[in-house]
N, C-alpha and C positions, 0 to 999 in steps of 0.2 A: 616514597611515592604511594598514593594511596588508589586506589582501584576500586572500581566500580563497574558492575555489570549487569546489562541490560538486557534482560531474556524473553525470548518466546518464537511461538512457531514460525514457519516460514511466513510470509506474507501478512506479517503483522503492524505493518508501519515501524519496524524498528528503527529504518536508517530515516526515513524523513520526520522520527521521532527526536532523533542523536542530538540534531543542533541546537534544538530550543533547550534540551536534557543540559545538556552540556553547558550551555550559556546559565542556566539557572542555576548550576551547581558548582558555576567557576572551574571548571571543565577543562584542561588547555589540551587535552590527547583524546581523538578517537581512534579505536581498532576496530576495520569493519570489514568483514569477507575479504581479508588479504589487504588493507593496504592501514598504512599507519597514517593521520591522519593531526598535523599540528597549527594552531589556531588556525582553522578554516584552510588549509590546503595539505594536499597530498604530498607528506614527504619523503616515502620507503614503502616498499610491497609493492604488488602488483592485484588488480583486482578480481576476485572470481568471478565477477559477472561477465568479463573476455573469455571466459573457458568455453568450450564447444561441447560440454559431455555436466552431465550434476556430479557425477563421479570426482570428476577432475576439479571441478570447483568446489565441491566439500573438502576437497585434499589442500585445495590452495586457499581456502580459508581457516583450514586450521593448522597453517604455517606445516604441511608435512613436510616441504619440499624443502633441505636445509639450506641451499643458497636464499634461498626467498626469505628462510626465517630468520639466518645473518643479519643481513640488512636492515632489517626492521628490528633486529635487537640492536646493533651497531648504534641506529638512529636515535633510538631508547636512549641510550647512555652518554651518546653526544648533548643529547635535548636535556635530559631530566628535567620532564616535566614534573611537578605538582600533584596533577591529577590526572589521571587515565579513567576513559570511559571504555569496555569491550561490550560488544555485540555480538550474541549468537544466541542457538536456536533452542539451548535448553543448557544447565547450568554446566553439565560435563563435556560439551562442548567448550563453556566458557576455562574449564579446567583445562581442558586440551592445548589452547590459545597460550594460559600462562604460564602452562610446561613445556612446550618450545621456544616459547620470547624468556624464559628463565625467570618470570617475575612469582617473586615468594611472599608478596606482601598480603594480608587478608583483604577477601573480596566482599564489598558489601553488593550482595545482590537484589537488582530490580527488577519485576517481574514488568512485562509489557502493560499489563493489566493494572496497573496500580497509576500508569500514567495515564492509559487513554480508554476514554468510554467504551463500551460495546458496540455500539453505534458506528465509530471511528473504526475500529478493530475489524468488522463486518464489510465496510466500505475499502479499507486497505486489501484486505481478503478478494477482494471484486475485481479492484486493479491487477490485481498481481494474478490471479485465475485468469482473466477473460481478456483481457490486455497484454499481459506480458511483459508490463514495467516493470525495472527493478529502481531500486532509489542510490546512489551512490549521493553522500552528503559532503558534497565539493562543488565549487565553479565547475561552469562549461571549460574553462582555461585550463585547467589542471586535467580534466579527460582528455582534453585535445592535446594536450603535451603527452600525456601515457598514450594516446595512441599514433604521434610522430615519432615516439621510439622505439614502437612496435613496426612501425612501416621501414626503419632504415633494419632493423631487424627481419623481418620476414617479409618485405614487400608487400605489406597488405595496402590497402587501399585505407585512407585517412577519414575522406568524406563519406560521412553516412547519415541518409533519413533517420535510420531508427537511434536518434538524439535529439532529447529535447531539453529547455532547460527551466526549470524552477526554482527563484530565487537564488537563494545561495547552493540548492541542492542541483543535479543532473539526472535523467531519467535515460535509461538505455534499456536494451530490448535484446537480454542476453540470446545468446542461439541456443541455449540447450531450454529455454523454456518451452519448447514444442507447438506453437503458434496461439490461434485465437478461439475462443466461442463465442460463435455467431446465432442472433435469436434474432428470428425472422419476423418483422412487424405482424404477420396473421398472426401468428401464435400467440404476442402479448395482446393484441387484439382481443380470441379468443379467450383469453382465460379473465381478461377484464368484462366481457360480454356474460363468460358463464357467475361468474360472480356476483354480478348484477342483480341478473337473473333472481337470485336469491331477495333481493329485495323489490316487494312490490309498488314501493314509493317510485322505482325509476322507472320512469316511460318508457326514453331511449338513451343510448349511448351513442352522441352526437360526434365525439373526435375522442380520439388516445395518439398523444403526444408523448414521448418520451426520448432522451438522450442518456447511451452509453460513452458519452465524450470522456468526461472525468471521472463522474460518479456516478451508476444509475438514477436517473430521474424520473417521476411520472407523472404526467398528468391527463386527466380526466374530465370533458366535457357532457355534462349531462343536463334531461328535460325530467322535472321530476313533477309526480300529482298527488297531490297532497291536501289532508282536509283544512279546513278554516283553520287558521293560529295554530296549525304546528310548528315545531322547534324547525328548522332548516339545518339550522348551525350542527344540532346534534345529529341528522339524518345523516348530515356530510363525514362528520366524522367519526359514524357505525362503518360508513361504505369504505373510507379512510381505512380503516383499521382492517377491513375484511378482503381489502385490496392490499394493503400488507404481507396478512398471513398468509393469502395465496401467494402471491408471483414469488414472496420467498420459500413457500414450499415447492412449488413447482420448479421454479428455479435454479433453488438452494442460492440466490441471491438477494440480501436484504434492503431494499432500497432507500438511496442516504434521504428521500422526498417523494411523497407523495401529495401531489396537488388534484382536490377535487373543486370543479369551478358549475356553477350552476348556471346555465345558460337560458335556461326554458322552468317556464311553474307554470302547470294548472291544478285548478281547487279541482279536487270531486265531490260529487256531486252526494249529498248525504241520504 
């Protein structure tokens, strides 16, 4: 069996990273926060994103728990898969993983950063802070069956808002992520107004539009006054760029778009 592991901080797009990962590298086994995972569905383990505590979910993603880590080595040695991909948050994590599953084969490791840009990296970082998605990389069919066996198990309740589903992956809203942040439309308002400000090309600040849906997005309506045959194109994206640096310092969120749209020009007067 040959192994490979996928590393990096919390909130890094590891698991909606997995499947493309996997597909390109002929991949047939993923290991990811407690569940084993064979071409595209959940076979063995249970997942840490159900845990109620980080405590409890770092325990049960790194197979502490020996009935949990059975299973999922049981499954190992039924399948012999090929290739196994593991995920986690830094490489002695990823050691931890394959001294309880027993696997002794050398691990080639991949750092998060080697697959996906900064950009991407920044944006995943945004989801998982401000949101409180986590990525589990299975059908909606495969979580709705782990949580019918949790309900003849503990009576919980089956149906829940906080699921949604992407592609081949699922999104859930574990409980120990601690809820949301919330940024009040005055405030980005604000900080696109003081910004401006900085520049004397812009008259006014017409509209700021933006959506935290997916990804942060931004956009910007402006009246700008400007001599004979200036650049435009370049004006917009000084303001572009300086509408960047703030909202993500301010912030500390980098956003995946920033749209500046010109609505209004007057010449001045020379």
């Amino acid at each position: 069996m040959e192994i490979y592991a996928l590393y990096g901080t919390s909130g890094t797009g590891k698991s909606s990273s997995a499947l493309e990962l996997a597909h390109r590298m002929n991949i047939d086994a993923i290991i990811d926060d407690g569940i084993l995972i064979y071409e595209g569905r959940k076979v063995a383990g249970t997942s840490a994103k159900y845990e109620k505590t980080k405590i409890q979910a770092v325990k049960r993603a790194i197979f502490h728990y020996q009935e949990h880590a059975s299973d999922v080595r049981r499954m190992l040695q039924q399948l012999q898969p090929g290739r196994i991909l593991i995920l986690g948050t830094s490489r002695r994590m990823i050691e931890r993983i394959t001294e309880a599953l027993g696997l002794t084969a050398p691990i080639e490791y991949i750092p998060i950063e080697s697959i996906k840009a900064p950009r991407e990296i920044e944006a995943a970082r945004y989801v998982r802070e401000t949101l409180g998605k986590h990525v589990i990389p299975i059908p909606r069919v495969e979580v709705e069956k782990d949580f019918l066996q949790r309900l003849v198990s503990s009576a919980q309740k089956i149906f829940s808002s906080k699921k949604e589903v992407i592609g081949e992956t699922t999104v859930v809203h574990p409980s120990f992520t601690g809820g949301r942040i919330v940024i009040h439309p005055q405030v980005l308002r604000k900080i696109v107004e003081g910004t401006c400000r900085h520049f004397t090309e812009v008259k006014q600040v017409q509209k700021t539009e933006y959506t935290f849906a997916d990804l942060p997005r931004l956009q910007v309506t402006l009246s700008l006054k400007l001599a004979y045959g200036a650049d435009i194109p370049a004006v917009a994206r000084e303001i572009q760029q300086a509408l960047y640096k703030e909202t993500s310092y301010c912030l500390n969120i980098a956003p995946a778009s920033i749209d500046v749209k010109v609505a209004g020009l007057e010449i001045a007067s020379i």
